[in-house]
N, C-alpha and C positions, 0 to 999 in steps of 0.2 A: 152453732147455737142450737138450741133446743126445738124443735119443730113444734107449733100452735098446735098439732096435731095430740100432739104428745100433752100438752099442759090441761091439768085437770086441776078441780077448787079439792083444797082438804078435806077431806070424809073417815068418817067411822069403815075401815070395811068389812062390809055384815058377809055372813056365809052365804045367806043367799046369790050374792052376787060373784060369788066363785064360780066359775064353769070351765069345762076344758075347752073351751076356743081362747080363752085365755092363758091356757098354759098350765092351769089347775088340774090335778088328778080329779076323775069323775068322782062323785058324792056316790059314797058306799063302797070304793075300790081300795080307800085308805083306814086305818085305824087311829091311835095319839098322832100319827105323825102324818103331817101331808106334804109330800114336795110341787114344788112351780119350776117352770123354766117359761124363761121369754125371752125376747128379742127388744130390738129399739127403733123406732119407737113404739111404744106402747100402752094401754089405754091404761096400766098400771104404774108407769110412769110418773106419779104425780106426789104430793106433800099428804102422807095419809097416817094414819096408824089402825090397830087394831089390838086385841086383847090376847094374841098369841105371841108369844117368843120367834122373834125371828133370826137366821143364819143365813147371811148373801152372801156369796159371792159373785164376783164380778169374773167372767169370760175375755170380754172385749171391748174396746173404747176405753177412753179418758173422759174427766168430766167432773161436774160439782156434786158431793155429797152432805147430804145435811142431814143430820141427826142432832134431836133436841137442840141445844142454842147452838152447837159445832156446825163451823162450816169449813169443808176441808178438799183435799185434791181425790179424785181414785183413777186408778189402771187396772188392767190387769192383773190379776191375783188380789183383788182389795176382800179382805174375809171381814165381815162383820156381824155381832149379833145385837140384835139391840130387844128389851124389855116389852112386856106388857101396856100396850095405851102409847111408845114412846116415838113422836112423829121423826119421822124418815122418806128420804128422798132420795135418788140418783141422775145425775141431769149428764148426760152425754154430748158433752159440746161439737163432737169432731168428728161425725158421724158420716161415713158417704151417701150419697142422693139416694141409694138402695135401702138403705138401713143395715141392722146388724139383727143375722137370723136367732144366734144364741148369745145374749150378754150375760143372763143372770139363771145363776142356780138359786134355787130356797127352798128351806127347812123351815115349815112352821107347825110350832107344838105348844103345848098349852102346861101352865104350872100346879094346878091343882093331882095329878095322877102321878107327877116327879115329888111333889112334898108326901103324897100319901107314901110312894115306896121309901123314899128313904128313912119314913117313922120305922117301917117297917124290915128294912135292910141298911144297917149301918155302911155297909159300902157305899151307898148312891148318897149318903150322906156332904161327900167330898163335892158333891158338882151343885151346890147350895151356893156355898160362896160366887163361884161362876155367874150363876144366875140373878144375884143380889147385885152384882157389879154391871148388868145389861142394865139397869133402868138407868144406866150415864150413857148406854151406849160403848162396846168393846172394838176396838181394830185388831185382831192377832197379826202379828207377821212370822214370817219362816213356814208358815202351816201351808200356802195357798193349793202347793200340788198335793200333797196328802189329803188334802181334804177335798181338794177336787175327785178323787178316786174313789174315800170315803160317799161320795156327794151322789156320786154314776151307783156306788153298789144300796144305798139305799132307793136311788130312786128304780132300781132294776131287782130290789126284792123284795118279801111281803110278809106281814104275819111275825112271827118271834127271830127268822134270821134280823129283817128288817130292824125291828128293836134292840136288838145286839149291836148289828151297827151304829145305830142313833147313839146310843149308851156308851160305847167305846169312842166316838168321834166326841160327846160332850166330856168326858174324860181325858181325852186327849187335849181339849180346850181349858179346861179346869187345871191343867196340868203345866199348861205352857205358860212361862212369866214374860215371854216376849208379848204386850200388849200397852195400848194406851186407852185409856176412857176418856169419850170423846166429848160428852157433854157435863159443861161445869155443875150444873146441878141436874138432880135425879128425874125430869122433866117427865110428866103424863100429860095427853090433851083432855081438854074438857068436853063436855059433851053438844054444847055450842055450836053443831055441825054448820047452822046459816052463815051467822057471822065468820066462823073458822073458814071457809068456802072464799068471801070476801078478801081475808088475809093473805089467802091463799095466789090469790090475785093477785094481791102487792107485790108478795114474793117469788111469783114468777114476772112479772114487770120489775123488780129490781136484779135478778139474776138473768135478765136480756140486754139492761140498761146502766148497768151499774159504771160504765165509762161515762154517761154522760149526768147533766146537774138538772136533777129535780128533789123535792122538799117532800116533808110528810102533808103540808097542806096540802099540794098536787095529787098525792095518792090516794088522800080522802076525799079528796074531790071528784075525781076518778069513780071512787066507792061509794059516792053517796052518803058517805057517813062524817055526822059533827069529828073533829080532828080529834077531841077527848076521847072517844068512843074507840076509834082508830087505833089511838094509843097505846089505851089499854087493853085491847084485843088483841092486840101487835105483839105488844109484851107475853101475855098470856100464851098465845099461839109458841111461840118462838124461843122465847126466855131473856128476849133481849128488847132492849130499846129501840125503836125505829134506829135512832141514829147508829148505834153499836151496830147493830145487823149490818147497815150498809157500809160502815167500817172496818168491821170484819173481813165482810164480802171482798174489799178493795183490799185492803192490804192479803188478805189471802191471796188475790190475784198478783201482786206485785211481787208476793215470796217467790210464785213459778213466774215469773218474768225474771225476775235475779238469778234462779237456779237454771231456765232456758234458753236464756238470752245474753247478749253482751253489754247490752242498752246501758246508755247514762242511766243512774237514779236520779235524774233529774226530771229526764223523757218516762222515765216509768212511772212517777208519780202522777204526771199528765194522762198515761195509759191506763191507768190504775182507775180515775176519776177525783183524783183527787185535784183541789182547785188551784191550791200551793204548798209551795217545798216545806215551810215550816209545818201547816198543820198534820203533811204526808210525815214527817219524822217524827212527829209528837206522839201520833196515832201507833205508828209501827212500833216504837221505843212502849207502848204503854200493852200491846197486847203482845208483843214476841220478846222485852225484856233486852232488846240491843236495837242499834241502829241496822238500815237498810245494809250498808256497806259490809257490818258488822255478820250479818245474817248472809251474804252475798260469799264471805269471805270461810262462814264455817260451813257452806252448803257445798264448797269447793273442796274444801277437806274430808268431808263429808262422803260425799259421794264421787268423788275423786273428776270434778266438772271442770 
């Protein structure tokens, strides 16, 4: 599980609070393009967004990722970019008592200096569409090692080499049709930073707890805030319904207990947090579009489990 250490309330992240003890290139050493590396846990660890374009990937660990209403698995090689304003997280369930020294590379760059060139040079025109499709949130796969490599030589050059690479790596992205867009709608946070904070709460209390049975009155209670209030901030934050989110949550957990494990889906639905069998296959039949068994059955064909 995610170490307290690690869990922080959703925030705007403003530039001032970038600094290299964090992982951040020092202010004035970078140009458009800034790279981060970090470790886990870490004080950036948490449900945030910001106004730059971002490209993760993942190092090390397995773990929950969430981008806009998505909530999904990552490992290793997990490459994602996601939009301007579009909130993201990565929660590292399986971490050893040391932590992990390198989990996360990143790429952050901003849209305004890519729309001007490409007015300007119809070739950069091509990596528009790319960028139009990050405010859902993008997964690429097949990329992870190339873009690892791509990843080391931006962040080990500077100046116009350095730009070549950004521009050939988002090209190469632009390029690749192996991808899925992660969130149902084109989600932006608001600027609500108090309340978002509060939310924020909930869903680090429901991504520690999501096995056991508590209600949206309990969390707003928790919050201090009327259960209306909750609601609709819940939504707003998230893109979903209190109850959708923690449905999601669980049945997401139940697909890698099907694909990990040999377990009844009887015992998973219990593991899962769900209270019983019918409503556990009602749920999964309504967001994965087949039964557990059904999903259990092509994750074996699948990935040959």
């Amino acid at each position: 599980m995610q170490r307290k250490s690690a869990t922080h309330a959703l925030q705007v992240e403003h530039d001032r609070e970038r600094d290299a003890t964090q992982g951040f290139e020092p202010k004035g050493t970078y140009g458009f393009i800034r790279y981060l590396e970090h470790g886990f846990p870490s004080s950036l660890v948490r449900w945030h967004y910001h106004e730059e374009y971002e490209l993760h990937l993942i190092l090390e660990s397995s773990g929950k990722v969430f981008v806009g209403d998505y909530i999904g698995q990552f490992a290793p090689g997990h490459l994602v970019l996601t939009g301007p304003r579009v909130p993201h997280n990565w929660v590292s369930m399986d971490t050893p008592a040391e932590g992990v020294k390198l989990r996360d590379m990143v790429i952050q760059f901003g849209h305004a200096p890519l729309e001007l060139l490409a007015g300007a040079i119809p070739e950069v025109k091509t990596i528009l569409p790319l960028l139009n499709r990050a405010l859902y949130g993008i997964e690429f796969f097949g990329l992870s090692e190339a873009a690892r490599l791509r990843f080391a030589r931006i962040r080990d050059s500077s100046g116009l080499a350095r730009f070549i690479e950004f521009l050939t790596l988002l090209g190469e992205l632009a390029q690749n049709s192996d991808y899925q867009l992660l969130s149902t709608i084109p989600m932006q946070s608001s600027d609500d930073d108090a309340a978002l904070a509060r939310i924020s709460s909930a869903i680090n209390f429901i991504v520690q707890n999501y096995s056991s049975q508590f209600s949206m009155k309990d969390l707003a209670q928790q919050l201090d805030m009327p259960e209306r209030m909750f609601s609709r901030f819940f939504r707003s934050a998230t893109g979903n319904s209190f109850t959708d989110f923690v449905n999601r949550l669980r049945v997401n957990k139940a697909c890698q207990l099907l694909m990990e494990t040999e377990r009844y889906v009887t015992n998973i639905c219990y593991d899962a947090g769900f209270n019983n069998v019918a409503n556990f296959n009602r749920r999964f039949l309504e967001l994965k579009g087949m039964t557990p068994k059904q999903f259990r059955q092509q994750a074996q064909g699948r990935f040959g489990l």
